[in-house]
Z-matrix of the N, CA and C atoms (Angstrom, degrees):
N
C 1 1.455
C 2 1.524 1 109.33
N 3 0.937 2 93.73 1 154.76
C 4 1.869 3 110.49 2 -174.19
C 5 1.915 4 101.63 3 -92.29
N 6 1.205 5 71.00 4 151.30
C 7 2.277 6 86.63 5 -175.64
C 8 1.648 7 91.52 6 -67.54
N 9 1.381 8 130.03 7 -37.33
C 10 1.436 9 103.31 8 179.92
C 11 1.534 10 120.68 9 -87.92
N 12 1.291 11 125.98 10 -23.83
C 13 1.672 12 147.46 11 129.00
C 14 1.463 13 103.02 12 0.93
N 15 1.390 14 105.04 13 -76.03
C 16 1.271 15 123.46 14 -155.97
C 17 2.259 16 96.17 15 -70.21
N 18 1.414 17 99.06 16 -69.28
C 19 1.463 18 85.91 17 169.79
C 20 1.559 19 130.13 18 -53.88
N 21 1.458 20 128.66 19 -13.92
C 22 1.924 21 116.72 20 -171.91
C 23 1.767 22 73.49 21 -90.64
N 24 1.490 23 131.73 22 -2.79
C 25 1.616 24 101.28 23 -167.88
C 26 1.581 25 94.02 24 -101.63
N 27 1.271 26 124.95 25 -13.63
C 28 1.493 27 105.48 26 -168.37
C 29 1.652 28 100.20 27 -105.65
N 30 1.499 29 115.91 28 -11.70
C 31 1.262 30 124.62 29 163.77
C 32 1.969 31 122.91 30 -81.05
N 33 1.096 32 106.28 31 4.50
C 34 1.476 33 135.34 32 171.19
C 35 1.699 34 111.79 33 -112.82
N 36 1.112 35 95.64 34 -19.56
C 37 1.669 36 101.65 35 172.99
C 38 1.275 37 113.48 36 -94.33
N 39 1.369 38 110.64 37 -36.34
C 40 1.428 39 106.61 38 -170.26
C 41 1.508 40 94.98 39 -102.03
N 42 1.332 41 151.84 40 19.75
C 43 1.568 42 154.16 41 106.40
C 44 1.220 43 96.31 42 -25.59
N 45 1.784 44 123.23 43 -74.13
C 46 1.726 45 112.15 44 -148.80
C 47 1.289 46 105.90 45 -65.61
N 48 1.647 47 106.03 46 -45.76
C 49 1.518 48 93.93 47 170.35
C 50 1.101 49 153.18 48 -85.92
N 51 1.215 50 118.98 49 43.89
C 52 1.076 51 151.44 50 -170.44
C 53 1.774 52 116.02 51 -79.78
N 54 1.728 53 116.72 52 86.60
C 55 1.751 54 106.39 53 -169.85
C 56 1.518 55 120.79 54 -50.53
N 57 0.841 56 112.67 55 130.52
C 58 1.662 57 125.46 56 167.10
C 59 1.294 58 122.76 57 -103.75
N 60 1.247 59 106.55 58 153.53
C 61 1.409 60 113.88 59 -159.79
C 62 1.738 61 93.79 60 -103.94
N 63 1.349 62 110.05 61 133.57
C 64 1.794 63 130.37 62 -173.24
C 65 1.901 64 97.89 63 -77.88
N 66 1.347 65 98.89 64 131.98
C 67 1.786 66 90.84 65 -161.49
C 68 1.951 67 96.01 66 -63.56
N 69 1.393 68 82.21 67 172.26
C 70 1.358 69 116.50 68 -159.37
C 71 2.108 70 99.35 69 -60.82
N 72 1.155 71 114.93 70 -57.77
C 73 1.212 72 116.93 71 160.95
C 74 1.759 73 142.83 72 -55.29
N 75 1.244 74 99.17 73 -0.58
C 76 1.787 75 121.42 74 -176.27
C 77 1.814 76 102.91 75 -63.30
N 78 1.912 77 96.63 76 -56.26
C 79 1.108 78 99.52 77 -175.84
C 80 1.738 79 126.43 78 -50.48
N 81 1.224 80 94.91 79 -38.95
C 82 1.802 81 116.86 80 -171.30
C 83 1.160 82 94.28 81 -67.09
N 84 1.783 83 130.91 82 -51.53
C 85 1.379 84 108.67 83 -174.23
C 86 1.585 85 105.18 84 -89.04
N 87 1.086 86 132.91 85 -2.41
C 88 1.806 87 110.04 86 176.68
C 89 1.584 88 101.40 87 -82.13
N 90 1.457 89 107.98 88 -24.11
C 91 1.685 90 96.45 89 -179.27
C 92 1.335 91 105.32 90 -87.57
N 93 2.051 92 147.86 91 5.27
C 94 0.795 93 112.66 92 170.17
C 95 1.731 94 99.46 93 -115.93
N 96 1.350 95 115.12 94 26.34
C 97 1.365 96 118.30 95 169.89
C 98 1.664 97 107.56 96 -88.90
N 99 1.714 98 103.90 97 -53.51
C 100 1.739 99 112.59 98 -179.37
C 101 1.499 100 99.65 99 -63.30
N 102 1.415 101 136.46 100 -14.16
C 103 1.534 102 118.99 101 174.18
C 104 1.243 103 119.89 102 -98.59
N 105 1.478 104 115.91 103 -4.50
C 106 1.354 105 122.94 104 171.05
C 107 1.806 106 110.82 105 -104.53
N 108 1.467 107 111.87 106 -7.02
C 109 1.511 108 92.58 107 166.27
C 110 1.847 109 94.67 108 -98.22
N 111 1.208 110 133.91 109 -0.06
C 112 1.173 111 130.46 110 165.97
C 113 1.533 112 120.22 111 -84.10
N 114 0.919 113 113.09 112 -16.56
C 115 1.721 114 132.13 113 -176.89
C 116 2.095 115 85.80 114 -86.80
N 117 1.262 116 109.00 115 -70.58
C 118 1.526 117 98.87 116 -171.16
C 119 1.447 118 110.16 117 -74.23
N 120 0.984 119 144.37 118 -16.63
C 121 1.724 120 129.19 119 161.13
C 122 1.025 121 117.44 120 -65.66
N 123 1.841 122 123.25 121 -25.28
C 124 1.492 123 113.48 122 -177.33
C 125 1.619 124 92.81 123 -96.88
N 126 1.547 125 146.20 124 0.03
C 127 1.237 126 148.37 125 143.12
C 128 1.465 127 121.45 126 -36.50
N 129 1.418 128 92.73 127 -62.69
C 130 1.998 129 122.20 128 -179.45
C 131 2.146 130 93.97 129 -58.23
N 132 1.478 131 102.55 130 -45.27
C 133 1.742 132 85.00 131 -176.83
C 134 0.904 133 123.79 132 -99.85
N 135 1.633 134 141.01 133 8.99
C 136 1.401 135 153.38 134 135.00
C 137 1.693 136 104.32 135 -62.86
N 138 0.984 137 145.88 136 -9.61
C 139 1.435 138 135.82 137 162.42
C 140 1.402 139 120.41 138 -116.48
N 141 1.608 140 113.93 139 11.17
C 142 0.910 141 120.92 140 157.31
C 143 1.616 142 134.07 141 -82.05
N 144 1.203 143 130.59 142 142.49
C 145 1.670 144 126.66 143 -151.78
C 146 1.414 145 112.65 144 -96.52
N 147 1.112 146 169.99 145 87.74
C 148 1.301 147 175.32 146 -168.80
C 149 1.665 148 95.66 147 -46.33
N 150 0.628 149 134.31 148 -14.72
C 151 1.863 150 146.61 149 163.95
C 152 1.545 151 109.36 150 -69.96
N 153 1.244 152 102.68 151 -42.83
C 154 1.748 153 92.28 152 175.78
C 155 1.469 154 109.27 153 -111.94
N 156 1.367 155 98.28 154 51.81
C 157 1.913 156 123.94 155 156.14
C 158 1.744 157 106.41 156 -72.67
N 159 1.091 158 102.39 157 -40.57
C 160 1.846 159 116.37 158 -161.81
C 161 1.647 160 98.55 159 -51.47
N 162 1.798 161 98.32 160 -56.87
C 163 1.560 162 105.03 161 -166.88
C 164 1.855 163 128.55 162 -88.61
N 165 1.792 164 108.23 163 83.54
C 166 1.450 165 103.28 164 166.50
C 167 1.631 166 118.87 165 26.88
N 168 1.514 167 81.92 166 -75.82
C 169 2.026 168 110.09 167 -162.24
C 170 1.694 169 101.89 168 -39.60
N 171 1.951 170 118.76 169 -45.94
C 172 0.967 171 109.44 170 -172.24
C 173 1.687 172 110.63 171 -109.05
N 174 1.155 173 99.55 172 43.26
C 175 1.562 174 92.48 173 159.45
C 176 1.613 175 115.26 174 -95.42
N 177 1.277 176 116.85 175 -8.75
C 178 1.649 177 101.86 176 -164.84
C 179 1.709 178 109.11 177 -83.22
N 180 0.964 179 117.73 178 -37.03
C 181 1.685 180 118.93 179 167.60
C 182 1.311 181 118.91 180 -35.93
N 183 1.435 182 108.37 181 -52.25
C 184 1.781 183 116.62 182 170.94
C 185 1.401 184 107.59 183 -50.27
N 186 1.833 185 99.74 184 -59.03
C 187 1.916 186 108.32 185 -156.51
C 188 1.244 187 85.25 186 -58.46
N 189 1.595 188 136.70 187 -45.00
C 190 1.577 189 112.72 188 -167.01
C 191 1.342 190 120.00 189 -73.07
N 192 1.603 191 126.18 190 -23.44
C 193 1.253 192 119.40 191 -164.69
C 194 1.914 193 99.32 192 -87.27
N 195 1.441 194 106.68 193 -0.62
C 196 1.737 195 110.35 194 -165.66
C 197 2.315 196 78.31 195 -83.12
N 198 1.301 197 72.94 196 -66.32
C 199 2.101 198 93.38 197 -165.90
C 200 2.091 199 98.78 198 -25.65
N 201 1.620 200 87.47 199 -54.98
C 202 1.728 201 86.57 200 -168.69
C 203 1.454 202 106.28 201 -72.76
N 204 1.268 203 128.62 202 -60.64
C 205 1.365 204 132.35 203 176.51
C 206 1.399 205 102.62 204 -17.13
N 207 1.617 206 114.81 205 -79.00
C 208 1.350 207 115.28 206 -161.40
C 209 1.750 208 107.14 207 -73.61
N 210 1.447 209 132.26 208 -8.01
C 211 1.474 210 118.05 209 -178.55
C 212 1.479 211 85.18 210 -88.00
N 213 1.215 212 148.46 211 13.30
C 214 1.523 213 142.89 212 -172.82
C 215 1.208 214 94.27 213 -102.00
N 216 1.774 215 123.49 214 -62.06
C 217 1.179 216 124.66 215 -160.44
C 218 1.581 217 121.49 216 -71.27
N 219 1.608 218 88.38 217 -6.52
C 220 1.623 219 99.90 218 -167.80
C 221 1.850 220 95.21 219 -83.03
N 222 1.526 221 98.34 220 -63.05
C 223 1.695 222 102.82 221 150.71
C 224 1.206 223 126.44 222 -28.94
N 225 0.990 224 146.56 223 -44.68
C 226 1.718 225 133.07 224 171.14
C 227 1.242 226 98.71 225 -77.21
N 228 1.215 227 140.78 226 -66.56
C 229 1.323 228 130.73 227 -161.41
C 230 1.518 229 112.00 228 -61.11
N 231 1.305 230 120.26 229 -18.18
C 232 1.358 231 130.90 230 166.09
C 233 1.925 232 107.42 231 -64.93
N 234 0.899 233 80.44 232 -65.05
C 235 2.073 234 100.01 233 -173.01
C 236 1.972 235 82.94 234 -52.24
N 237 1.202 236 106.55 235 -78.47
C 238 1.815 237 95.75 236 -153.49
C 239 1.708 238 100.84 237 -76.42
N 240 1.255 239 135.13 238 17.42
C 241 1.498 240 123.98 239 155.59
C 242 1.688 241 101.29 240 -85.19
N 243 1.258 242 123.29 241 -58.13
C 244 1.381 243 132.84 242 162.90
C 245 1.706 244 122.15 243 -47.66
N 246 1.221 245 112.06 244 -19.16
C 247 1.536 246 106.45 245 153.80
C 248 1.551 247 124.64 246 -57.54
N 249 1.929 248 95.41 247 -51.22
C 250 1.231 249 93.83 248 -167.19
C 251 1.712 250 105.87 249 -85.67
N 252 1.308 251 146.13 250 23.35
C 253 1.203 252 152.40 251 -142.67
C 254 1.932 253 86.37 252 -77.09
N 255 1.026 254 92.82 253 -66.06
C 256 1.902 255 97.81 254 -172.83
C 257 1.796 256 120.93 255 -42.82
N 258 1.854 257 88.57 256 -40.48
C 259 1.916 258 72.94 257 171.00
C 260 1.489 259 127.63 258 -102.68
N 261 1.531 260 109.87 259 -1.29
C 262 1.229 261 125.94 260 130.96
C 263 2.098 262 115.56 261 -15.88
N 264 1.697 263 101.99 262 -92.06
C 265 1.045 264 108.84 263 158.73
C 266 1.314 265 148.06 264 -1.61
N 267 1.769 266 102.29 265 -61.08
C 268 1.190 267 121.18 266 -178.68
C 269 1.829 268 114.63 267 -95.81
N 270 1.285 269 88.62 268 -19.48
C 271 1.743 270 96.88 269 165.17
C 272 1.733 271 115.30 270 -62.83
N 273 1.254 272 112.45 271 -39.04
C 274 1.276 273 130.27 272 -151.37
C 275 1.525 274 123.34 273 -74.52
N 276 1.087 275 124.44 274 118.10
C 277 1.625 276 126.17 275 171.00
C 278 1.389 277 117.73 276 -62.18
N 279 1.354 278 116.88 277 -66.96
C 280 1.299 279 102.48 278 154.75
C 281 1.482 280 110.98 279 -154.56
N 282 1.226 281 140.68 280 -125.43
C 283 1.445 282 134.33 281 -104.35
C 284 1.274 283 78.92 282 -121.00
N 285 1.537 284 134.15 283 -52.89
C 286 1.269 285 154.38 284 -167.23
C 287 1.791 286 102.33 285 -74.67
N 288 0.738 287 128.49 286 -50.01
C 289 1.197 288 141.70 287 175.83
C 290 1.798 289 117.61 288 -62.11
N 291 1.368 290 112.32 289 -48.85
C 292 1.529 291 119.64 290 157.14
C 293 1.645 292 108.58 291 -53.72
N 294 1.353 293 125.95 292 -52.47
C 295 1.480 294 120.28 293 -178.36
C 296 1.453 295 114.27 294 -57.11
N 297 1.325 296 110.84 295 -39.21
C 298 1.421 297 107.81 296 -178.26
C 299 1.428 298 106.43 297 -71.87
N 300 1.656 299 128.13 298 -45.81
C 301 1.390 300 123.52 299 -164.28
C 302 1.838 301 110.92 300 -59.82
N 303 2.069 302 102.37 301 -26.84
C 304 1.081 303 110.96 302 177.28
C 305 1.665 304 123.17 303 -67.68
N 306 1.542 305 112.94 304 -39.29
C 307 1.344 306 127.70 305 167.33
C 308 1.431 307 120.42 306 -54.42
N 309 1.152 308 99.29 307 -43.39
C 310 1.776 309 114.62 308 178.71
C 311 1.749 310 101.17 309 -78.41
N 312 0.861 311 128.30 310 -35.27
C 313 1.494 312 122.93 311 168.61
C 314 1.351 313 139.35 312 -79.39
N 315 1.565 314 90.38 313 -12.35
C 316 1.907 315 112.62 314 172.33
C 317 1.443 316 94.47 315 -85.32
N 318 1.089 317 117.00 316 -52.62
C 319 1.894 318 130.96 317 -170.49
C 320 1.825 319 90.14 318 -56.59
N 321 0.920 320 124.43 319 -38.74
C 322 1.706 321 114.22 320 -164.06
C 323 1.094 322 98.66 321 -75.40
N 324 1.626 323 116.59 322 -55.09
C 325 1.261 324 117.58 323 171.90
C 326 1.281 325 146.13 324 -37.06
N 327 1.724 326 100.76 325 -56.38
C 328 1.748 327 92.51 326 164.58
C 329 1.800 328 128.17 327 -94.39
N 330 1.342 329 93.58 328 29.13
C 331 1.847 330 114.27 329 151.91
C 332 1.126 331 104.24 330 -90.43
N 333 1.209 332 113.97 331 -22.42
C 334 2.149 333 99.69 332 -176.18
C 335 1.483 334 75.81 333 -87.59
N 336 0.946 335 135.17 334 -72.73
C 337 1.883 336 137.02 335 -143.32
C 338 1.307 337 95.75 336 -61.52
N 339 1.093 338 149.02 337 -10.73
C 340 1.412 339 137.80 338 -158.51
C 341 1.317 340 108.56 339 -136.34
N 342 1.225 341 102.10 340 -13.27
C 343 1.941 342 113.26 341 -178.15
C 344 2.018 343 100.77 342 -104.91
């Protein structure tokens, strides 16, 4: 390869890789998709009967609405702790102090999601 070869290819590389920012509205709808399959799994196990515990056959409706519910709730509290990551940041003394503000803000979080 040729020296100018070699630069339009690593200057074409570092184009693709180039981070982009996920549009501005993504967030709003993944958090009101993960709260609405969390809203209907905890639906599916409030109308579910503790009577049809006995039969195998009807446990899987529950196990799925338990599995999705909670990978949802884990998802929001993921998405809105990671919203606030930046003023986190700017709150922060240092390194030790960001982990905790982050722990303490995951913990708030899935008291709202779970409460």
């Amino acid at each position: 390869m040729t020296e100018a070869a070699t630069s339009d290819f690593e200057a074409l590389l570092r184009r693709a890789l180039t981070p982009i920012d996920p549009p501005a509205e993504l967030s709003v709808r993944m958090e009101t998709r993960l709260a609405s399959i969390a809203d209907a799994a905890a639906g599916e196990l409030e109308s579910w009967e503790l009577g049809a515990m006995r039969d195998p056959r009807n446990w899987v409706r529950p196990a799925v609405a338990v599995v999705a519910g909670t990978a949802a709730g884990v998802g929001l509290v993921v998405l809105r702790t990671k919203a606030r990551s930046k003023q986190r940041r700017k709150q922060s003394t240092s390194l030790v102090d960001l982990a905790g503000r982050t722990v303490s803000d995951a913990m708030r979080e899935a008291r709202r999601v779970w409460h």
